[in-house]
DRENVO-217025 format. One line per 2 residues: their letters; for each residue z, y, x of N, C-alpha, C, O. Coordinates in Angstrom, 2 decimals, padded with zeros to 5 digits. Last residue first. Layout:
! residues N
A = Z:Y:X:Z:Y:X:Z:Y:X:Z:Y:X  ...
//
This chain:
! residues 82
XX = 014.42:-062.57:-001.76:013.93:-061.10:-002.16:012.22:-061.39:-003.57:011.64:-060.41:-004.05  013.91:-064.77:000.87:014.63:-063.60:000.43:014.31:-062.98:-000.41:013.41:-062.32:000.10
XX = 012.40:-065.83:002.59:011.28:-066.08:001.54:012.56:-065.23:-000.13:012.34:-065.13:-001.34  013.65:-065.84:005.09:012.29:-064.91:004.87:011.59:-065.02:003.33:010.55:-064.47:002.98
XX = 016.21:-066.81:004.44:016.07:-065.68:005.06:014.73:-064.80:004.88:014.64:-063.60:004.63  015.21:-069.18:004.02:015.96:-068.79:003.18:015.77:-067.00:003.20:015.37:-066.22:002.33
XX = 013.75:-070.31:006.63:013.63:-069.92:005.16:013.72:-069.24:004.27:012.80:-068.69:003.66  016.50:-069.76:008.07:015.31:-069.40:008.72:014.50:-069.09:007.21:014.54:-067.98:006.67
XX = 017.93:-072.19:006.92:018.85:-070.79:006.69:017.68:-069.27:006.91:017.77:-068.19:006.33  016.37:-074.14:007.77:016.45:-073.86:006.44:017.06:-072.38:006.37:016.51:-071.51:005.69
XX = 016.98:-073.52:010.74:015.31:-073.67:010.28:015.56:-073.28:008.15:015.01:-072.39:007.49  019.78:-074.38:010.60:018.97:-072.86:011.18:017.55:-072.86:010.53:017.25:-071.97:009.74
XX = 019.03:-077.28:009.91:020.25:-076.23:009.33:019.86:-074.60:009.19:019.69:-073.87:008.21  017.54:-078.36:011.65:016.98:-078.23:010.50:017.79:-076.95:009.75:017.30:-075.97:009.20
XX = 017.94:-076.33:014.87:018.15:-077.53:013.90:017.70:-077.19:012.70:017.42:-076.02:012.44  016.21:-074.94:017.72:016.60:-074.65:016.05:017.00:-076.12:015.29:016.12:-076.98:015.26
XX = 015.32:-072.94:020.73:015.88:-074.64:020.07:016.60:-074.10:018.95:017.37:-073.14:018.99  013.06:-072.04:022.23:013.52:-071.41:020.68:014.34:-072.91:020.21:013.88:-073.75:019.43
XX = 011.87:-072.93:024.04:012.74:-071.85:024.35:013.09:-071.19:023.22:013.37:-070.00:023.16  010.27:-074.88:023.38:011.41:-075.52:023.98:012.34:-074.08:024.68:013.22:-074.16:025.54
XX = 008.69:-075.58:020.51:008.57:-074.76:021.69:009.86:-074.90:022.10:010.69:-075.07:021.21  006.80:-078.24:019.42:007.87:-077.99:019.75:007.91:-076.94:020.95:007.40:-077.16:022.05
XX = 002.94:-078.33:019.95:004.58:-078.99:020.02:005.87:-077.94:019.60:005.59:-076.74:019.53  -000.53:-078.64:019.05:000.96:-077.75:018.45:002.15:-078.97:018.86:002.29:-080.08:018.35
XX = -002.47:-079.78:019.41:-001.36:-079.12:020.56:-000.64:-078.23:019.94:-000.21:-077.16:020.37  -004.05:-081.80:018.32:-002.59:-082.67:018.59:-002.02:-081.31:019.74:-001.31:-081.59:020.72
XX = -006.60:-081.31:017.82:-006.11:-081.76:018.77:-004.97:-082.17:019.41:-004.79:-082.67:020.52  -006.78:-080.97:014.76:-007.40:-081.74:015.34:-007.23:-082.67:016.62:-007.44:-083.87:016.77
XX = -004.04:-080.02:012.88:-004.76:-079.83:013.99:-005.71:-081.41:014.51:-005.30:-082.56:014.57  -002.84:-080.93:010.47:-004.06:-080.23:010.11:-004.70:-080.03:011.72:-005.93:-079.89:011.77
XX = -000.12:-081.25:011.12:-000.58:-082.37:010.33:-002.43:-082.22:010.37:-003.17:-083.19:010.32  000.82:-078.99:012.25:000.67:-080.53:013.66:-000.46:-081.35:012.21:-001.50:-081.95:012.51
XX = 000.34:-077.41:010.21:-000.02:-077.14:011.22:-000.46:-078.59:012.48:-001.44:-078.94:013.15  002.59:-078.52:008.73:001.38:-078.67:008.02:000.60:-078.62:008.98:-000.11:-079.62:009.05
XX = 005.20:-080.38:009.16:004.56:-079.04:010.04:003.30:-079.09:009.25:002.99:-080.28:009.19  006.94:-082.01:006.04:006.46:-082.35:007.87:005.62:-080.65:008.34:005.63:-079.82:007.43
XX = 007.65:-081.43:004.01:008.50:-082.32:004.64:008.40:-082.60:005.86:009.19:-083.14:006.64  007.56:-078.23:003.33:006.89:-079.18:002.89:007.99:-080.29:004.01:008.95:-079.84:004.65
XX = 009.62:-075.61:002.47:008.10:-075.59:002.19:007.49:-077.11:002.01:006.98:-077.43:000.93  011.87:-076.18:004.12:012.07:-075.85:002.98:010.39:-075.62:002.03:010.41:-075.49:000.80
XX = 009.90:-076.77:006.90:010.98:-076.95:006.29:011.40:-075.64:005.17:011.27:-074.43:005.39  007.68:-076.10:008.42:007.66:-076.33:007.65:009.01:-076.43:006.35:008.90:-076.16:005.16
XX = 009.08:-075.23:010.54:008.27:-075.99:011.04:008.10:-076.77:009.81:008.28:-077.99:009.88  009.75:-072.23:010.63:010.52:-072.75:010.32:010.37:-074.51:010.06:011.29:-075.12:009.51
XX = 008.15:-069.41:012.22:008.24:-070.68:011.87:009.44:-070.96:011.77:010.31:-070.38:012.43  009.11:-066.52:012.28:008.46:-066.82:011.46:008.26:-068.44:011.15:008.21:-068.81:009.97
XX = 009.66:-066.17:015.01:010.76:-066.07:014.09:010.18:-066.34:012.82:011.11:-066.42:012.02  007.62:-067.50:016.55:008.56:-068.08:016.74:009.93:-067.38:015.60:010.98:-067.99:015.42
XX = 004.61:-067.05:015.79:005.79:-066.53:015.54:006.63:-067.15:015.51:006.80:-067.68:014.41  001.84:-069.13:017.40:003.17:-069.14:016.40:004.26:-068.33:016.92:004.82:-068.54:018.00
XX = -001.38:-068.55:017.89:-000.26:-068.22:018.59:000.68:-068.81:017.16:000.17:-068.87:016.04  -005.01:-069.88:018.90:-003.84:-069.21:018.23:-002.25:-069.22:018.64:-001.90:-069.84:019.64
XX = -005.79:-068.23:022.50:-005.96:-069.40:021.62:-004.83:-069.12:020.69:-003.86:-068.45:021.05  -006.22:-066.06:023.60:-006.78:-066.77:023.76:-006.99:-068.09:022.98:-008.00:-068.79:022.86
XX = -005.01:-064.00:022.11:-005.72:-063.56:022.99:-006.87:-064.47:023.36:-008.05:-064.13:023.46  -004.50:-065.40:018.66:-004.00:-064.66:020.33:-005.05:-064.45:020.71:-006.07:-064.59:020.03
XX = -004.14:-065.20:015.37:-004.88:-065.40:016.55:-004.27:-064.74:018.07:-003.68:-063.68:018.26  -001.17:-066.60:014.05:-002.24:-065.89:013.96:-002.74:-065.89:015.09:-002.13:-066.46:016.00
XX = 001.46:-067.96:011.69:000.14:-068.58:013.30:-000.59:-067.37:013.23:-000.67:-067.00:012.06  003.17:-067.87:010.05:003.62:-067.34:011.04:002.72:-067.33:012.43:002.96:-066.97:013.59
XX = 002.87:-067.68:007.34:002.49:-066.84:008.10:002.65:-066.38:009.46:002.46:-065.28:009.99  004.63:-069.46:006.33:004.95:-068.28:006.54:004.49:-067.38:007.24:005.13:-066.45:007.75
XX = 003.00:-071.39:005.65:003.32:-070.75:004.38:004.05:-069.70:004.65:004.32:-068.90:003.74  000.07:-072.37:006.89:001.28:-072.19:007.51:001.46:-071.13:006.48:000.65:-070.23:006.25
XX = -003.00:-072.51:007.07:-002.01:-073.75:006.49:-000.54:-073.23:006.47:000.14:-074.01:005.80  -004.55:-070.74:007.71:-004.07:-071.27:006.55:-003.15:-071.67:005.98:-002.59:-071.45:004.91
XX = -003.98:-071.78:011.06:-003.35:-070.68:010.20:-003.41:-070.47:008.77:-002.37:-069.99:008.32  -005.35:-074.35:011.50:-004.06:-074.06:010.92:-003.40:-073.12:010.55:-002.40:-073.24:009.85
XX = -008.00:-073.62:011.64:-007.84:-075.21:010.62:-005.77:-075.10:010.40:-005.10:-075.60:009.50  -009.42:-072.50:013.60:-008.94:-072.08:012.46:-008.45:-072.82:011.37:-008.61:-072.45:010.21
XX = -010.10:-074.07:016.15:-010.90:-074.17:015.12:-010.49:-073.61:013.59:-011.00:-074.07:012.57  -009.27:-073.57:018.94:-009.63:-071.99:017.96:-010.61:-072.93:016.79:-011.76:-072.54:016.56
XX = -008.56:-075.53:020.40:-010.16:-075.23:020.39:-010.00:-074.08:019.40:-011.12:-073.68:019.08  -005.93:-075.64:022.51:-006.34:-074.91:021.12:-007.57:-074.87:021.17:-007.98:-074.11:022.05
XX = -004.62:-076.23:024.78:-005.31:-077.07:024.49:-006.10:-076.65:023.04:-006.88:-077.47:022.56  -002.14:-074.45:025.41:-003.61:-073.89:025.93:-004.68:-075.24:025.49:-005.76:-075.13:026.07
XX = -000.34:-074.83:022.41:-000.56:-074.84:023.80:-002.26:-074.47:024.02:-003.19:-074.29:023.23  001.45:-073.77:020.01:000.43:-073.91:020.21:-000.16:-073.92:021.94:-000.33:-072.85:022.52
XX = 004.79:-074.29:019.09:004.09:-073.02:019.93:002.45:-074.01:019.83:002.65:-075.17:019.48  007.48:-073.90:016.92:006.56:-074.48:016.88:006.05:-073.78:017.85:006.48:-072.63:017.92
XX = 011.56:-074.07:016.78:010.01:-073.63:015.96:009.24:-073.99:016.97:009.80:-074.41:017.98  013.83:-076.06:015.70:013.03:-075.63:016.82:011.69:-075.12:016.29:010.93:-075.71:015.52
//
């Protein structure tokens, strides 16, 4: 399941860094996750670097992209290709 950032985002820039695929960048209003781009860390580190590094605890689980680890690794695999 990849990752979304809710309207609770203070924009403190503390997780797009963090994210090895590039997948957070700024929105309109508060940062955003590429839902084909996250892979919620997996094959990169053991936990979301993103949930680990936010202050406010609003990065969840986005619930219109459902992904098992399986997909999420294959997800990986796929972008870090080449």
């Amino acid at each position: 399941m990849a990752l979304m950032i809710t309207d609770e985002c203070i924009n403190c820039d503390v997780c797009e860094p963090e994210c090895p695929n590039g997948a957070i960048s700024q929105g309109e209003e508060v940062y955003e996750i590429d839902p084909t781009k996250c892979t919620e860390c997996v094959g990169h580190f053991d936990t979301p670097q993103c949930i680990e590094v936010c202050p406010v605890d609003c990065i969840v689980p986005n619930p219109d992209v459902v992904e098992d680890k399986d997909q999420l690794q294959k997800k990986f695999l796929k972008l870090t290709a080449g």
